[in-house]
C-alpha positions in Angstrom: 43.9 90.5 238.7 45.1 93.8 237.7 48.6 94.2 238.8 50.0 98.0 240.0 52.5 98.6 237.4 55.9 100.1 238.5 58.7 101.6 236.5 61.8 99.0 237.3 65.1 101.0 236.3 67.7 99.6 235.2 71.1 101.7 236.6 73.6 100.4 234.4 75.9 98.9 236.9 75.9 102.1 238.9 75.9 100.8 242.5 76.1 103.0 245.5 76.7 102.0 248.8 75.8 104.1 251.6 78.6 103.5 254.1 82.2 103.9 253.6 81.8 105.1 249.9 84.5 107.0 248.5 82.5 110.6 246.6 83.5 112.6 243.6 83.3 115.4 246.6 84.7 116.2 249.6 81.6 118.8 251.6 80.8 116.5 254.2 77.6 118.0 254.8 76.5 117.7 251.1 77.8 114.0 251.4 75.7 113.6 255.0 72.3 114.7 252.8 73.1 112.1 250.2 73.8 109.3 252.7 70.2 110.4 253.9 68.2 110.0 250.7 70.3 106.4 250.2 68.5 105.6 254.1 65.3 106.9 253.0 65.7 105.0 249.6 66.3 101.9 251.4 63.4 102.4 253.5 61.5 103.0 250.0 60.2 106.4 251.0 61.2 108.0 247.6 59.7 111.6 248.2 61.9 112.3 251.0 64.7 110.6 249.4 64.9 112.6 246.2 65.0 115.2 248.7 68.0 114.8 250.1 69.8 113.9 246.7 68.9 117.2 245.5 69.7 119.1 248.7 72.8 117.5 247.8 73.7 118.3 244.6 72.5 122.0 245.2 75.0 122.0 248.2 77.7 120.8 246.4 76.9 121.5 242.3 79.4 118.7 241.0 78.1 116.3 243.2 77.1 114.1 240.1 76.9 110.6 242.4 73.3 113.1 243.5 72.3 114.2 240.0 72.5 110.2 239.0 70.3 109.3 242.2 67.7 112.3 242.0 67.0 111.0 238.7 67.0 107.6 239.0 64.1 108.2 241.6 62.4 110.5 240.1 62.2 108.1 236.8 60.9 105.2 239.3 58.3 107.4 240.8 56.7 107.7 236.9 58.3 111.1 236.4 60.5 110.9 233.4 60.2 114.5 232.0 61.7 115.8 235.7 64.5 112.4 235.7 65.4 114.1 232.4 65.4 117.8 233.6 68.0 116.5 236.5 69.8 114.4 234.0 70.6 117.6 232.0 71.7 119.9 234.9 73.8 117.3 235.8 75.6 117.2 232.4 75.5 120.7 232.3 77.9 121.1 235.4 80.4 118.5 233.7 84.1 120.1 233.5 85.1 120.8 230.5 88.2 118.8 231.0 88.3 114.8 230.2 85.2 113.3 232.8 84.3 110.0 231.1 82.8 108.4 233.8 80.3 110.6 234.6 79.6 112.2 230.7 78.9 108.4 230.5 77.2 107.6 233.6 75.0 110.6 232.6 74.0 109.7 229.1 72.9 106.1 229.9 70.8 107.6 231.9 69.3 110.1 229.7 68.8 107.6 227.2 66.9 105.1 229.7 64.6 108.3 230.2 64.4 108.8 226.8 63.4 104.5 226.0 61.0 105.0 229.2 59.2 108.2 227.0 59.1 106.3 223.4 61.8 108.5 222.3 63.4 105.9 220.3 65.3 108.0 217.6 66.7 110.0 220.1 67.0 107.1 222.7 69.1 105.3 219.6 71.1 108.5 219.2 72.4 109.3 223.0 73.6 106.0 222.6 75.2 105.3 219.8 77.3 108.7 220.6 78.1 108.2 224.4 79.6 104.4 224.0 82.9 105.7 223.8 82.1 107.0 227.5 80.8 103.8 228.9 82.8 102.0 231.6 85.1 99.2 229.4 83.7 96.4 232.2 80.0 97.1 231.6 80.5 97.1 228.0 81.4 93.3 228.2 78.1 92.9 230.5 75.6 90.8 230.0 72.9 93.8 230.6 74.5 95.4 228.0 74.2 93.0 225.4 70.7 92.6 226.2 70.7 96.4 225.9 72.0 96.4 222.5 69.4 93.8 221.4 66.6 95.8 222.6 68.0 98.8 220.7 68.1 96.4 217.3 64.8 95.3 217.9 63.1 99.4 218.4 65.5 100.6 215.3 63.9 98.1 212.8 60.3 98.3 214.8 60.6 102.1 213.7 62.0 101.7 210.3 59.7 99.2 209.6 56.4 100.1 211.5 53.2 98.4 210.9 50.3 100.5 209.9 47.7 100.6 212.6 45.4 103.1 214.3 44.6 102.5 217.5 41.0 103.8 218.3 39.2 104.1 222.2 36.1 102.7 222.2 33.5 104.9 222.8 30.7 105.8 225.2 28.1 103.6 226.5 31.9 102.0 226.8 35.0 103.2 228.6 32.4 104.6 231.3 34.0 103.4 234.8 37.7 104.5 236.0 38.8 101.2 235.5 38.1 98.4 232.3 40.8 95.4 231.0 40.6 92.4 229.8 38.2 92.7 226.6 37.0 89.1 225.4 34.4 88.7 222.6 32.4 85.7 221.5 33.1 84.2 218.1 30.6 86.8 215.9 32.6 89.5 217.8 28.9 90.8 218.5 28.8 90.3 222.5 32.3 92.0 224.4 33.2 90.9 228.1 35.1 92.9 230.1 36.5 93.1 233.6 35.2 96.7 235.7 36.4 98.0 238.4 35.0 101.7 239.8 37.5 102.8 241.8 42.0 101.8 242.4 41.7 101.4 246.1 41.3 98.3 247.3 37.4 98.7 248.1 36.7 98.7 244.9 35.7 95.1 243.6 36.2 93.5 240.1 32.7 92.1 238.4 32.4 91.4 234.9 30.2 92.9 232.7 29.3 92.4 228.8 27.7 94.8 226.2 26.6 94.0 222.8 27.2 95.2 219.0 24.0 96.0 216.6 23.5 98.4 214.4 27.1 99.6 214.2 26.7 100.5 218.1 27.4 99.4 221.5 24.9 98.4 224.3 25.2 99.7 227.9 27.3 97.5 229.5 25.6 95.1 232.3 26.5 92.7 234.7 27.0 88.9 233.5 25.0 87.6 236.0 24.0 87.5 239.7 25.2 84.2 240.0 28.6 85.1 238.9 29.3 88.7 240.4 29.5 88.5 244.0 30.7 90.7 246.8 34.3 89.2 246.1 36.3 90.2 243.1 35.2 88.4 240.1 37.0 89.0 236.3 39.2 88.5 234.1 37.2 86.1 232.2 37.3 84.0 228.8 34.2 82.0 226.6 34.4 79.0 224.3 33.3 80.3 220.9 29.9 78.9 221.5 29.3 81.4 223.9 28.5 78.4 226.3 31.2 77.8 228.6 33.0 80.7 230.8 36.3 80.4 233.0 36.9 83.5 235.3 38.8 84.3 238.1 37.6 85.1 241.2 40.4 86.6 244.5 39.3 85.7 248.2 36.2 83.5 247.9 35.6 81.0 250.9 36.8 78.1 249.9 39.3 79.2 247.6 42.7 77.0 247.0 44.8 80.8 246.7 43.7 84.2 247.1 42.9 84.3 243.2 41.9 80.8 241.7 40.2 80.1 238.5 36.7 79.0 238.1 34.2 77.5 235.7 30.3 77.8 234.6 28.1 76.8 232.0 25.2 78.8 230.2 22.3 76.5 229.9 19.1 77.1 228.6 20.3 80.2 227.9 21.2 80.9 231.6 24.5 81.3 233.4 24.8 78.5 235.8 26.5 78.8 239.7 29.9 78.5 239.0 32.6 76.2 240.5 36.1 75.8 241.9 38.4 74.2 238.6 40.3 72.2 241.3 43.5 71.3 242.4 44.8 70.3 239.3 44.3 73.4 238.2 44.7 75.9 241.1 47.2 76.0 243.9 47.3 78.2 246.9 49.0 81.0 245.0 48.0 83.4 242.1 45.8 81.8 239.3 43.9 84.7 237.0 44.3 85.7 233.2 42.4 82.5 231.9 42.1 82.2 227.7 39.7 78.5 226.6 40.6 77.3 223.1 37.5 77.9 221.0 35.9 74.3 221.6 37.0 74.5 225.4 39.2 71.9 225.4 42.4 73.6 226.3 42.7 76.5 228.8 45.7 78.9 229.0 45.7 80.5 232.2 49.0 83.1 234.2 50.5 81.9 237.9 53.1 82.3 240.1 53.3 79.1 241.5 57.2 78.7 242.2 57.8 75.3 239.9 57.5 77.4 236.9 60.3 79.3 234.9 60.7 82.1 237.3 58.2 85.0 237.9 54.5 84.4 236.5 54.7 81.7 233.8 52.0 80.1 231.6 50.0 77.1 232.5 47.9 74.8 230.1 45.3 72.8 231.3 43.5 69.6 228.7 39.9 69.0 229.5 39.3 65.4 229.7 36.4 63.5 227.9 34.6 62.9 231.2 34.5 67.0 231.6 37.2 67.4 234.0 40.1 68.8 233.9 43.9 67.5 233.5 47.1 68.6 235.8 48.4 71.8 234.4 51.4 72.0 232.5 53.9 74.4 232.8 54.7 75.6 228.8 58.5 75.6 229.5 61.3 77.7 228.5 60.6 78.0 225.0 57.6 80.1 226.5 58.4 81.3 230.2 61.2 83.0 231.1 62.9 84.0 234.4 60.7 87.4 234.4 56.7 87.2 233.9 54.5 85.7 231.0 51.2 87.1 231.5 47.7 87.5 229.3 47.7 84.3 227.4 45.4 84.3 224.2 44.9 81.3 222.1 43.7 82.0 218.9 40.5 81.0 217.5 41.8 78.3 215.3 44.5 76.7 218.3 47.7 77.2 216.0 48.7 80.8 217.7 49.5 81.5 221.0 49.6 85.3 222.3 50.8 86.6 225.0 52.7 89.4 226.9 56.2 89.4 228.6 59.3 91.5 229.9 61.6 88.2 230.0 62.1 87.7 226.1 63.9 91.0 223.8 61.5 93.9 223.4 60.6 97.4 223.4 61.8 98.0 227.2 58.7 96.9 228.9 55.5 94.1 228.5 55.4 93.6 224.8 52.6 91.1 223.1 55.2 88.3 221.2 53.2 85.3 219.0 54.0 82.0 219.0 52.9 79.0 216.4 51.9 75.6 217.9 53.7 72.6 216.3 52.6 69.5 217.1 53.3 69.5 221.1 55.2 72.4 221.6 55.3 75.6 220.7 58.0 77.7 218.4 60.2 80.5 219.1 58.1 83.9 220.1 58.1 86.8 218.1 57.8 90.3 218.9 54.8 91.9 217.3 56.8 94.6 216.5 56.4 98.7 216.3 54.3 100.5 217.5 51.7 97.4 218.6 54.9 97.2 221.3 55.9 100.4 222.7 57.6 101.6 225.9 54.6 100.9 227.6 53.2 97.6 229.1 50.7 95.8 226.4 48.3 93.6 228.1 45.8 91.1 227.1 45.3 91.2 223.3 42.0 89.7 222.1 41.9 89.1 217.8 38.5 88.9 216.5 37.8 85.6 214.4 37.2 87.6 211.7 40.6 88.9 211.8 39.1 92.7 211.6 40.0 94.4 215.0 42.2 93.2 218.2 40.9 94.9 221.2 43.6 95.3 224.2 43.9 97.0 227.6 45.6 100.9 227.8 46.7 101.7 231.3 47.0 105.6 232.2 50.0 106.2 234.9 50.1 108.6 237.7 53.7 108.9 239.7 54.0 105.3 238.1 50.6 103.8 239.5 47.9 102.7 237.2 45.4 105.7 237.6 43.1 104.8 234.7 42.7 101.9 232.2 40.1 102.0 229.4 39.9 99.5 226.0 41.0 100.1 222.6 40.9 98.3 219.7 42.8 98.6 216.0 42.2 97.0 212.6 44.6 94.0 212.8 47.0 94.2 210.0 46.7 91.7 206.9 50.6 91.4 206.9 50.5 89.6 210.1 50.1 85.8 209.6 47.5 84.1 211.6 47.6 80.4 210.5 44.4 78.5 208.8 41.1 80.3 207.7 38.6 80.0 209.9 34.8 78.9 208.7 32.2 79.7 210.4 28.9 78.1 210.9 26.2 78.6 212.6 22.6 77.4 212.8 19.9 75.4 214.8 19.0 71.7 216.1 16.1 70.4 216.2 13.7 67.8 216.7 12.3 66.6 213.4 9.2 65.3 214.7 8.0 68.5 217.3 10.1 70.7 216.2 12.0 71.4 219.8 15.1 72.4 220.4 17.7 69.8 220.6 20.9 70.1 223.2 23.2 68.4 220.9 27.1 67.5 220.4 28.5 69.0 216.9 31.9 67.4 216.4 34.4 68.7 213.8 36.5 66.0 212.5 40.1 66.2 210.1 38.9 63.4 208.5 42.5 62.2 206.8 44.2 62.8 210.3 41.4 61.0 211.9 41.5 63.6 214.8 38.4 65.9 216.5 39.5 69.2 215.9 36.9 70.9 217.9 33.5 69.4 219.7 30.4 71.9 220.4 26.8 71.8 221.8 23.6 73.8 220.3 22.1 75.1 223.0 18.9 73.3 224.6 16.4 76.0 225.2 16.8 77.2 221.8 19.0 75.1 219.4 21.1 77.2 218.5 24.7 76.9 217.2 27.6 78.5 216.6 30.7 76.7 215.2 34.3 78.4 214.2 37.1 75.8 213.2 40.2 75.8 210.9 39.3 75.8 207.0 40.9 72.0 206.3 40.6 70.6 203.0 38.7 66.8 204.2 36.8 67.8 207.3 33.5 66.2 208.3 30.8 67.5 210.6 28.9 64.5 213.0 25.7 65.9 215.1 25.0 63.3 218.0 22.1 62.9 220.8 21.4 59.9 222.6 18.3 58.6 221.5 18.6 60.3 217.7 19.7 59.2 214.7 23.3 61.1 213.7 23.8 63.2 211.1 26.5 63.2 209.8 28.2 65.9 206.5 31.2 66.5 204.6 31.8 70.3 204.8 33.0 70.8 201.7 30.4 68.0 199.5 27.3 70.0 202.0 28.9 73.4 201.6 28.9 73.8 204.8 31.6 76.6 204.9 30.2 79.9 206.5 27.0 78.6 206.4 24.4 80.8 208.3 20.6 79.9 209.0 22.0 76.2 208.9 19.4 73.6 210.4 19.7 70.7 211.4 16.7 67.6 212.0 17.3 65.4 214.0 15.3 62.2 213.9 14.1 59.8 217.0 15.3 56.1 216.8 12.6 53.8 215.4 12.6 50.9 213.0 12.9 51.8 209.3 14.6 55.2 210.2 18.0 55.7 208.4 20.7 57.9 207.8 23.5 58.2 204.8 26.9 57.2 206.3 29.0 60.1 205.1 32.6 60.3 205.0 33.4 56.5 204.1 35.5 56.3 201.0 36.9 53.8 198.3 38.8 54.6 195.4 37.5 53.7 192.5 36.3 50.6 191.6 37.7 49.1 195.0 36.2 47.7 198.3 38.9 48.1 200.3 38.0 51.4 203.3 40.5 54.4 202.8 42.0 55.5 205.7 40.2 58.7 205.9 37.2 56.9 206.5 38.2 55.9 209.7 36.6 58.8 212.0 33.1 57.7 210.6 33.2 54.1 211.2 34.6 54.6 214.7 31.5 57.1 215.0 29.1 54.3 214.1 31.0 52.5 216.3 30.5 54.4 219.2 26.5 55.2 218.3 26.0 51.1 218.9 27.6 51.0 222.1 25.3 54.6 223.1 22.4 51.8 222.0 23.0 48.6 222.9 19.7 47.3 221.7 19.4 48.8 217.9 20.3 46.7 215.1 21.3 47.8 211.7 20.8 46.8 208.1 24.1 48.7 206.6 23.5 49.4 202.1 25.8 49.6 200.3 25.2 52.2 196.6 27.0 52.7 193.2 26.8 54.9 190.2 25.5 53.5 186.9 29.2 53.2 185.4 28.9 49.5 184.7 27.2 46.6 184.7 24.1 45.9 186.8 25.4 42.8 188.3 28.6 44.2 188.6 27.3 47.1 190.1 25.1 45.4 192.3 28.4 42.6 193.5 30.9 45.8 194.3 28.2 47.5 196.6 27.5 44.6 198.4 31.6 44.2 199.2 31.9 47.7 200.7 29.0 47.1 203.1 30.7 44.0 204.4 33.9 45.9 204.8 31.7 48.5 207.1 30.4 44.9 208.9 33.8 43.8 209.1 35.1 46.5 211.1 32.3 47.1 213.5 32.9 43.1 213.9 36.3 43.9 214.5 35.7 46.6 217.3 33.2 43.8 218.9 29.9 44.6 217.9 28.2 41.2 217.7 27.1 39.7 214.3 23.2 39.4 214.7 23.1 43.3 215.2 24.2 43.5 212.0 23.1 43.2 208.2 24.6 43.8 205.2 22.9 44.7 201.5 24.2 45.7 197.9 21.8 48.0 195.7 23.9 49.0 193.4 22.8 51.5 190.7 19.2 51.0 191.5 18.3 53.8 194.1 20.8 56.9 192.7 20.3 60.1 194.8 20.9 62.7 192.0 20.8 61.5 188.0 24.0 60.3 187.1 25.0 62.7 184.3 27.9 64.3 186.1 30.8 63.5 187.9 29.8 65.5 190.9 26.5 64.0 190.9 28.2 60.0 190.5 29.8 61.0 193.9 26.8 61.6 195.8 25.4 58.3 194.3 28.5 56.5 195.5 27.5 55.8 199.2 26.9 54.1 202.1 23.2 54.0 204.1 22.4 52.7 207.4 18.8 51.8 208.6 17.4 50.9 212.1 16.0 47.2 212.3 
């Protein structure tokens, strides 16, 4: 799950071949320790090899073929302040007479070390003043053009920075050598996290959570017994509910890979034994880096499986109404490129995708780049610019649904190994554009009647697109809720349970938005029970259903099929604009157009009734507009 990170160089088109090369040199002996270090290079023992190169140079001192090598290891090994040290002995044996080739070889090489340091300005500068020097074939390359595109990309990420500060957490956090992969739940109040004590390979991965209050974190503990085994478990992501959690776990028995992807459920306020997510989802190769849409019905997720792009790509996987889980998809080349996509993160309201790459134009290395969903695909990816991307890799970016803080991963380096990683987090910037408010609202379930807790489904409908934007459950030991979703203009809210009447709101008519403390009775089936029919809607002075009205009527629908043996009496309500009879004729209509369509969807006659009140039995007195609304409306009682 947590890759060793290596410094890949890029030499510029310098290629060196170890036999039958022609030397700037003629000392055969200084020429016999160069052709060493290439062996030992070749043989990747780089210690010994940088050896020889500078054995080398100091046996012949304009042997610059071994000034370029010495560096070029030394900058692979993680050392770029002793590549640079080399770099500038070497140019300070150059003749004073013309040497382009090398006064260019040279200062491509210094300015790589400088890119690999977050140098930029002076990176820019060595540059823009050596290209005169660089070899006329390699400046019609296609590595440099892709050079010269990462240079345009750092000069406007540091002349136009974004104002951040990125902050360590602190102590009871950040304790153990090694923590990634932050994840928090919707109220940002619990954080998830992947530990690790130790590099070395007897060191195993667990995941462990702590929790905000009071303006402080808890000590971190283990997620659960059932979860944390003797195998590596982490890397870990939780629908906003804080009910469902997909992990990764490497070398289980019974695993499809070494590292596959796997699934529990907290019930009752427990973490249940997790399982295997399945072929569809894992493959015998690398699965990890898993991030669930907020209503867990899409998971993003990294592998290497060799139909993809090239490299690691990203995967998306569709969670099926019967709880399973579709094929996974590969996001295609508008996403994945030939080098890796890694740390997907789908933001809470499932129109931003997040993730980190080296295929697509950056800073040099892993850079976080953003990407809008539209309609089935997914737009061009932007770089998140300067100095959120740096020269160093950015891993798995979490955003907070609040939009206050993104947390992300910080790797220390030693001779180019991951020594150290620890979590940091910075205020998220305003100027950045995350798509649609989020609301937030969170509350209980209940049994009317005893007053228990009720394990319900909370479904979030775009009411004029007819189209479940996100489903939830309150939780059955306690009832409690927790719902974040996109802030639409005509959304509706429908609570279901078998064996209960619905409930069913408008979020904006109920003020529903941010609601806190919200609770929610729900009643028993039984005769003479009934419920107001939200979200159907007429225009004025018509009996003909508006479209938007749809998602309700196939809800009622689908509650008579859940109970085959209940029969409705379905009453239809006006406002007092009007006559009485007139009143009393126009309700009457709009019921049967409610019969009409449940008749249409085959729902048998003699289950259902129709009735017109009118004006007679108004909710709210109908001295406003507002309240005129609220009188205008359809009821449904049990038979």
């Amino acid at each position: 799950m947590l890759k060793k990170l290596f410094i890949v160089i890029s030499f510029a088109g310098i290629c060196f071949q170890a036999m039958g090369q022609e030397f700037s040199i003629v000392d055969k002996r200084a020429i016999r320790f160069y052709e060493e270090g290439d062996q030992f290079l070749n043989r990747k023992q780089l210690p010994e090899a940088q050896e020889k190169f500078k054995a080398a140079y100091e046996r012949s001192s304009d042997f610059f073929e071994a000034y370029l090598k010495h560096a070029q290891v030394l900058l692979s090994r993680g050392m770029p302040e002793e590549a640079l040290a080399v770099t500038k002995k070497g140019q300070s044996r150059l003749p004073l007479k013309k040497n382009d080739f090398f006064k260019g070889k040279l200062a491509w090489l210094e300015g790589e070390i400088y890119l690999k340091q977050g140098a930029f300005q002076q990176a820019l500068d060595i540059f823009e003043e050596n290209e005169a020097y660089f070899d006329e074939s390699f400046l019609k390359s296609d590595e440099y053009a892709n050079k010269l595109q990462q240079l345009e990309i750092i000069a406007e990420g540091i002349k136009n920075p974004i104002d951040i500060r990125k902050k360590r957490l602190p102590r009871p956090l950040n304790q153990f050598r090694l923590q990634y992969f932050p994840v928090l739940t919707a109220d940002g109040k619990r954080l998830f996290f992947t530990k690790r004590d130790g590099i070395t390979v007897k060191y195993n991965e667990d995941i462990f959570f702590s929790d905000f209050d009071e303006g402080e974190w808890s000590e971190p503990e283990s997620i659960s017994t059932l979860i944390n085994s003797s195998y590596n478990e982490g890397t870990c992501t939780i629908s906003a509910d804080g009910n469902l959690l997909i992990f990764t776990s490497c070398n289980t028995p019974g695993s499809h890979g070494n590292c596959d992807l796997y699934i529990t459920a907290r019930m009752n306020g427990e973490w249940q034994s997790p399982t295997n997510m399945g072929n569809k989802v894992n493959t015998r190769y690398w699965e990890s880096q898993p991030s669930l849409s907020a209503d867990g019905s899409l998971l993003f997720f990294s592998s290497n499986r060799p139909e993809g792009e090239g490299g690691i790509d990203l995967w998306v996987s569709e969670r099926l109404e019967d709880g399973t889980w579709s094929k996974a998809k590969n996001l295609g080349s508008s996403i994945n490129t030939k080098k890796d996509e890694v740390s997907p993160f789908i933001f809470f309201n499932n129109t931003m995708l997040f993730f980190a790459s080296d295929g697509h134009p950056g800073f040099g290395a892993k850079d976080i780049f953003k990407s809008v969903i539209e309609g089935n695909g997914f737009g061009k990816p932007v770089n998140m610019g300067f100095p959120i991307n740096d020269q160093k890799d950015q891993l798995a970016l979490f955003i907070t649904a609040q939009k206050d803080f993104a947390y992300y991963t910080e790797n220390n380096f030693e001779l180019g190994k991951v020594d150290s990683s620890y979590l940091y987090r910075f205020d998220f910037p305003e100027e950045i554009d995350l798509g649609h408010e989020l609301i937030v609202t969170s509350g209980i379930v209940i049994n009317e009647e005893t007053g228990e807790a009720v394990e319900a489904l909370l479904s979030l409908i775009d009411l004029d697109r007819d189209s479940t934007m996100y489903n939830f459950k309150s939780d059955g030991k306690d009832g409690t809720f927790t719902m974040i979703y996109p802030d639409k203009e005509n959304s509706g809210l429908y609570v279901e349970k078998q064996g209960y009447m619905p409930k069913i709101y408008n979020v904006d008519r109920d003020s529903l938005r941010n609601k806190q403390g919200f609770q929610i009775n729900l009643e028993p089936i039984a005769k003479g029970k009934h419920f107001i029919f939200e979200n159907i809607f007429f225009d004025f002075d018509q009996t003909v259903l508006k479209k938007s009205s749809l998602s309700s009527l196939k809800k009622l629908h689908k509650f008579l099929l859940d109970h085959p043996t209940v029969k409705l009496l379905i009453v239809g309500h006006t406002d007092n604009i009007g006559k009485d009879s007139y009143n009393s004729e126009l309700s009457l209509k709009r019921a049967k157009e409610v019969k009409k369509f449940l008749l249409g969807e085959g729902i048998y006659s003699e289950r259902l009734e129709i009735e017109g009140r009118g004006a007679a039995e108004p909710l709210r007195s109908n001295d406003t507009e507002e309240n005129r609304a609220f009188n205008r409306r359809i009821e449904v009682f049990i038979l």
